[in-house]
C-alpha positions as CSV (number, residue, x, y, z in Angstrom):
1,X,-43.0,18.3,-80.4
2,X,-44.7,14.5,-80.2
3,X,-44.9,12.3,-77.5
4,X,-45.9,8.9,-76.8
5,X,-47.8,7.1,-74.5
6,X,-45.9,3.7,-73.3
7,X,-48.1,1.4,-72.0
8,X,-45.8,-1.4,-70.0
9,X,-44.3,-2.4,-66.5
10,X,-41.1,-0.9,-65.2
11,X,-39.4,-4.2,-64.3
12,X,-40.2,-4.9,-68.0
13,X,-36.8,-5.5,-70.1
14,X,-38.5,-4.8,-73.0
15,X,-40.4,-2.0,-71.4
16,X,-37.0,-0.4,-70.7
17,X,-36.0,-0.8,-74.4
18,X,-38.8,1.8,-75.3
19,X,-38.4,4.3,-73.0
20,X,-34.2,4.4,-73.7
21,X,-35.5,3.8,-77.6
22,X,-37.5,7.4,-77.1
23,X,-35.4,9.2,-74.3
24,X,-32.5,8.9,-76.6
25,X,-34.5,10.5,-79.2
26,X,-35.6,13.2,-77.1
27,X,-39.2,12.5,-77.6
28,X,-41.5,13.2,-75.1
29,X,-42.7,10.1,-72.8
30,X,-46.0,9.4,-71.1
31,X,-45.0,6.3,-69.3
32,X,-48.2,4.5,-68.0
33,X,-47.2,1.6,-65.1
34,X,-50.1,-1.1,-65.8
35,X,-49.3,-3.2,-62.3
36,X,-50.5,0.5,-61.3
37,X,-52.9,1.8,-63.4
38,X,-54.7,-0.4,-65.9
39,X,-55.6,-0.2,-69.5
40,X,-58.7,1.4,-69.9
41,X,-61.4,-0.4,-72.1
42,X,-61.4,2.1,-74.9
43,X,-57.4,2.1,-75.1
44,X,-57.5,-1.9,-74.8
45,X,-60.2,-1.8,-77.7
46,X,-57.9,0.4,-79.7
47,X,-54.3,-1.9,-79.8
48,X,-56.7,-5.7,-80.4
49,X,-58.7,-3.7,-83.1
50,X,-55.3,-3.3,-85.0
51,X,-53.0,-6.7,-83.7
52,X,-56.2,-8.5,-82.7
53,X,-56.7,-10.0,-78.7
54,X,-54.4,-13.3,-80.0
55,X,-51.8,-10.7,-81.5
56,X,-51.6,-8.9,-78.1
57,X,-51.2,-11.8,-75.8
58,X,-47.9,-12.9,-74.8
59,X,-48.6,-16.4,-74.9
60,X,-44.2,-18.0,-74.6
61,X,-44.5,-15.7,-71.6
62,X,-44.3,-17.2,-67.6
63,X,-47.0,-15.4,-66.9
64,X,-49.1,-17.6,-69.3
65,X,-48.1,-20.3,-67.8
66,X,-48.4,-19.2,-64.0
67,X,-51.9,-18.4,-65.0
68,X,-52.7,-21.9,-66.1
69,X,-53.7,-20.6,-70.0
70,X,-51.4,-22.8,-71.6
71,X,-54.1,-25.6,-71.4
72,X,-57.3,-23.7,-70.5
73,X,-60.0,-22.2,-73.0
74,X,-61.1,-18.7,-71.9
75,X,-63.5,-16.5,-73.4
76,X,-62.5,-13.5,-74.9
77,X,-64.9,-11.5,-72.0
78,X,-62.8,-13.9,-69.6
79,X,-59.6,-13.0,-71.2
80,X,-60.1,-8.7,-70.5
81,X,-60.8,-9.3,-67.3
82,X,-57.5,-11.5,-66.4
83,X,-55.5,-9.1,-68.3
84,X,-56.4,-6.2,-66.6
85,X,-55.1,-8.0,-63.3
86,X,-52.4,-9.1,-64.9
87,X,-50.6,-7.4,-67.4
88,X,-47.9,-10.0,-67.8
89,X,-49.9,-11.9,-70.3
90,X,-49.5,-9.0,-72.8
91,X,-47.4,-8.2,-75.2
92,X,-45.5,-5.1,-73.8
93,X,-44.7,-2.4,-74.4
94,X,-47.8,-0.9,-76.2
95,X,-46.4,2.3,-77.3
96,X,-49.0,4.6,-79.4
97,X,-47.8,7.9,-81.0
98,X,-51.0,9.7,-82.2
99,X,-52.6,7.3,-84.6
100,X,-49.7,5.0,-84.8
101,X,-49.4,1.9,-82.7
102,X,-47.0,-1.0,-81.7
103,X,-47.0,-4.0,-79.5
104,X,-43.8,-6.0,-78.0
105,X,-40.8,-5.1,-78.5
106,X,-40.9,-3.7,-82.4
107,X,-38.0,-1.2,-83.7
108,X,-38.8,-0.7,-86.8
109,X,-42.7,0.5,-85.7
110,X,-40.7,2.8,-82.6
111,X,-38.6,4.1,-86.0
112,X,-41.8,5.2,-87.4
113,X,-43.3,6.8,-84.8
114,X,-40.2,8.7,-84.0
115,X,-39.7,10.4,-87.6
């Protein structure tokens, strides 16, 4: 039987779309709450080496905005450090089935993972 990790926050929308996505497929769920627990390093690593740091950002969010990035230039360094205290700027869920990865809100890579 598989599982996956969902990496998100419960008052997510999208967040909640992943977890019914896999509950209803009666796939095992690791749910991971980053406004309690962050990412760690090696698990942030693995999601920007595959959608890059620009391709995980949620930069239409209110977050973004709230945090001022809209017209600021941050360092990349700069930019791990504010989104471990602040997962709003991502693009949740990150859901990762073995070797097999998504970010946002992305059906047709849940459909994958869930053959």
């Amino acid at each position: 039987m598989q599982s996956v990790q969902i990496f998100g926050v419960k008052n997510s929308q999208a967040t909640r779309a992943a977890e019914r996505f896999f509950k209803e497929r009666r796939i095992q769920i690791h749910m991971v709450d980053l406004k309690l627990k962050p990412m760690s390093p090696g698990e942030i690593k693995r999601f920007i080496d595959k959608f890059t740091l620009a391709g995980i950002l949620d930069k239409e969010g209110r977050a973004w905005e709230d945090a001022g990035l809209k017209y600021m230039k941050v360092s990349d360094a700069e930019m791990l450090l504010k989104i471990e205290k602040n997962p709003g700027l991502l693009k949740l869920p990150f859901v990762r089935c073995a070797n097999k990865l998504s970010a946002g809100h992305d059906e047709a890579a849940w459909k994958a993972m869930a053959v």
